[in-house]
C-alpha positions in Angstrom: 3.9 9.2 -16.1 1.7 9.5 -13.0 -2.0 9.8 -12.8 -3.0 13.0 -11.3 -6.2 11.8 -9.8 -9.7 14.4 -9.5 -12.2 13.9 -7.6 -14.7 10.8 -9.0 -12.1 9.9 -11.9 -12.0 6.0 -13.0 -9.1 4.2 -14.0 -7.9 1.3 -15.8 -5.0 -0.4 -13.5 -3.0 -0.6 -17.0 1.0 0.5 -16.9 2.1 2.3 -20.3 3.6 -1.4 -21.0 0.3 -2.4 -21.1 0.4 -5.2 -18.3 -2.1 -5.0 -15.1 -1.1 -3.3 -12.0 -1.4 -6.4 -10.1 1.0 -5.5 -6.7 1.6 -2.1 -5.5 1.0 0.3 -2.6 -2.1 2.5 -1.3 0.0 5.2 0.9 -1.5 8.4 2.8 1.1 11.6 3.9 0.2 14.4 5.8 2.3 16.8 8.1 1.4 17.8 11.4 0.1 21.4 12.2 3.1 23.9 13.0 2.2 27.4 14.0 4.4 30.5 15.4 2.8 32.8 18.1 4.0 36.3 19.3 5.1 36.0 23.2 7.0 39.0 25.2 4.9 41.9 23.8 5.6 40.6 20.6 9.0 40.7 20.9 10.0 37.2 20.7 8.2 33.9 18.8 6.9 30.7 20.1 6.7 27.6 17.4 4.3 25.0 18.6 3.4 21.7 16.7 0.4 19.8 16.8 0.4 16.2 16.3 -2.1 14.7 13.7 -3.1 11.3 13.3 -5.0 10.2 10.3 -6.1 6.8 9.5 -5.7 5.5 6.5 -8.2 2.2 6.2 -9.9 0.2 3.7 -12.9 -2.6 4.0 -13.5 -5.4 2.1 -16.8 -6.2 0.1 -18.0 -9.4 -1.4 -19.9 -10.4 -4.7 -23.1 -9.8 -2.4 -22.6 -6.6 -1.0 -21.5 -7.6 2.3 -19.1 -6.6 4.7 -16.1 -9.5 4.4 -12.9 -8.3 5.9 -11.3 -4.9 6.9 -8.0 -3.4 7.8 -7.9 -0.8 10.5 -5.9 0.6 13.5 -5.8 -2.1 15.9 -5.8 0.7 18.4 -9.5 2.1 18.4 -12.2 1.7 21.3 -12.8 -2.1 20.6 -16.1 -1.1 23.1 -16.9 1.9 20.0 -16.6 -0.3 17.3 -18.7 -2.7 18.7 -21.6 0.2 18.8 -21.3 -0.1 15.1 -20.9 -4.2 14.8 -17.8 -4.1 14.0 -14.8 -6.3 15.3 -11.2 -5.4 16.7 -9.0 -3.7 14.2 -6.0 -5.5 12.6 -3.2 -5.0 9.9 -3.8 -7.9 7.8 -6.8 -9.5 5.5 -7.7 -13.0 6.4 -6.2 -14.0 2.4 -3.0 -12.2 3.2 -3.7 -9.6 0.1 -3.5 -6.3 1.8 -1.5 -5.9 4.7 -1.0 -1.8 6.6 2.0 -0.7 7.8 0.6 0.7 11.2 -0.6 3.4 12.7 1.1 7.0 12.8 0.5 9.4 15.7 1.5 12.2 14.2 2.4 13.1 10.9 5.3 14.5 9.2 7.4 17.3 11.2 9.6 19.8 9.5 8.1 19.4 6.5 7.0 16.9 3.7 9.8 13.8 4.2 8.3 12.7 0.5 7.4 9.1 2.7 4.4 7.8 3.2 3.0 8.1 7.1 0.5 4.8 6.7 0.5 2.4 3.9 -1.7 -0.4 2.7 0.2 -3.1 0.3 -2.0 -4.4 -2.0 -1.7 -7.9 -4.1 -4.9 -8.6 -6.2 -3.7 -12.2 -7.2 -4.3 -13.1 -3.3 -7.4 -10.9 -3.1 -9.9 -14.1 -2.4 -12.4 -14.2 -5.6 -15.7 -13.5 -3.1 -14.3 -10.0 -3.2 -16.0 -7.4 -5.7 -15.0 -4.0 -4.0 -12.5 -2.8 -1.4 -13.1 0.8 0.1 -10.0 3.5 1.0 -11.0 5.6 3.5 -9.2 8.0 6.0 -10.5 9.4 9.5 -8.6 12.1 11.7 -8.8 11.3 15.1 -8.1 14.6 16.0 -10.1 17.2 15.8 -8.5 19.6 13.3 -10.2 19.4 9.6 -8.5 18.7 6.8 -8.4 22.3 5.2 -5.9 23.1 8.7 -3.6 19.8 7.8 -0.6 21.9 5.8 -0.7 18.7 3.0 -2.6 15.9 2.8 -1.4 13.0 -0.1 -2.8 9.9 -1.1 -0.6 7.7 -4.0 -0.7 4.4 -6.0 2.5 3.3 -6.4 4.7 0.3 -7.3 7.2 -0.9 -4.6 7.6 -1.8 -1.1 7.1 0.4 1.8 10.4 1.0 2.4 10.9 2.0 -1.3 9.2 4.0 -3.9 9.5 2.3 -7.3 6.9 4.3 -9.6 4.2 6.5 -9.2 0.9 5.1 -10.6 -1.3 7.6 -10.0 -1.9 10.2 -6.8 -4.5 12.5 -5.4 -4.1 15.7 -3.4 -6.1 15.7 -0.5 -6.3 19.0 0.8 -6.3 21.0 -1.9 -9.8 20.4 -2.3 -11.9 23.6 -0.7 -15.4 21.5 0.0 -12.7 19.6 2.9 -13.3 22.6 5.2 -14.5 21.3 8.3 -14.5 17.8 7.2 -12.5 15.0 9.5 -13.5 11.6 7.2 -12.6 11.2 3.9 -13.9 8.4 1.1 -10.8 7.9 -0.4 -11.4 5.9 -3.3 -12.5 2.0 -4.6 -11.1 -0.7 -6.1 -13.7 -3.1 -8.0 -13.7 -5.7 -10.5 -15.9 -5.6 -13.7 -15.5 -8.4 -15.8 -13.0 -9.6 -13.6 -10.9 -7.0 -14.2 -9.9 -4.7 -11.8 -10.7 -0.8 -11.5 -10.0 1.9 -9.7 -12.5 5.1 -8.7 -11.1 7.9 -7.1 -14.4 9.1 -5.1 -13.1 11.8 -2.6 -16.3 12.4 -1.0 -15.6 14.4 2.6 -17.8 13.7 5.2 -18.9 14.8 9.0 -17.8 11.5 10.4 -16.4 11.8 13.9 -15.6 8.0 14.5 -14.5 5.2 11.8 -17.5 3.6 12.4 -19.8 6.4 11.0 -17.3 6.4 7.6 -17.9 2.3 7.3 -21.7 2.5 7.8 -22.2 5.6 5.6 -20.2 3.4 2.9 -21.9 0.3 3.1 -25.5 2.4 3.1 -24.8 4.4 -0.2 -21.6 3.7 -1.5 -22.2 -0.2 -2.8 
């Protein structure tokens, strides 16, 4: 039976069988924006859709609350990010434990497909064992908020990215009414207490324009 996440909930990463969740998938789904307008007096209808691309990231933290590795779209200003001190994005850790999918442009149209847009695969055997915490986060780098994104998901589940095999636990994004306005989410952390992982589902929104803001606001109060 799934986990339906709230907002600052902890979890064990325990199955009903009892074993660790050791290898399984962080994925974020959204739909793009699609309106109707009146044209001809109102006689006739116009549908327009509006792309929306969210990025779903996630930085790495060691045992001494530093900045290790991170995961993000290799596509942002490499000249912005080094405003903040922070290197080129990429799709892989540097131990091979979490790897992302890619980036998506635009979000689901027609309606939820029930697939993920951006995933991050996850396997805590290879996380390297400097790593205490590792921060989910997503930015829009649009410039709608998330209370005008029609659905907004986040899920834990077991499987590949091609293929759902059960849900662990999921959150709703945009069902939460403090996201008005808001274009950065803290998603959530993974961290290990007596080396044993955890997971916190923070779902703090923020003001954050550029991923850079979201990474420095985490490192300043979030570790």
């Amino acid at each position: 039976m799934a986990i339906n996440l709230q907002k600052g909930q902890k979890i064990d990463l325990r199955k009903d069988t009892g074993d660790r969740l050791q290898n399984f998938c962080i994925g974020a789904n959204w739909g793009a924006i699609e309106t109707t307008s009146k044209i001809l007096f109102g006689l006739a209808s116009k549908k327009e859709t509006i792309d929306v691309d969210l990025d779903l990231s996630c930085i790495v933290i060691d045992e001494n609350n530093k900045l290790y590795d991170h995961l993000y779209s290799p596509l942002y200003n490499t000249a912005l990010l080094r405003n903040y001190n922070l290197p080129k994005g990429k799709l892989t850790t540097n131990d091979g434990a979490l790897h992302h999918t890619g980036d998506d442009l635009e979000g689901d149209k027609g309606g939820d497909d029930e697939l993920d847009n951006e995933i991050i695969t996850v396997d805590l055997k290879r996380v390297n064992p400097r790593v205490s915490k590792i921060f989910f986060f997503l930015n829009n780098v649009g410039k709608e908020d998330f209370s005008q994104i029609p659905y907004a998901k986040i899920r834990m589940f077991e499987g590949s990215p091609e293929r759902v095999n059960s849900v662990f636990a999921s959150y709703n994004v945009s069902a939460e009414p403090s996201f008005k306005g808001k274009r950065s989410l803290i998603l959530a952390k993974l961290y290990k207490k007596n080396d044993e992982w955890k997971f916190d589902a923070i779902g703090d929104p923020t003001d954050d324009i550029f991923i850079g803001q979201t990474i420095q606001r985490i490192l300043k109060n979030y570790l």
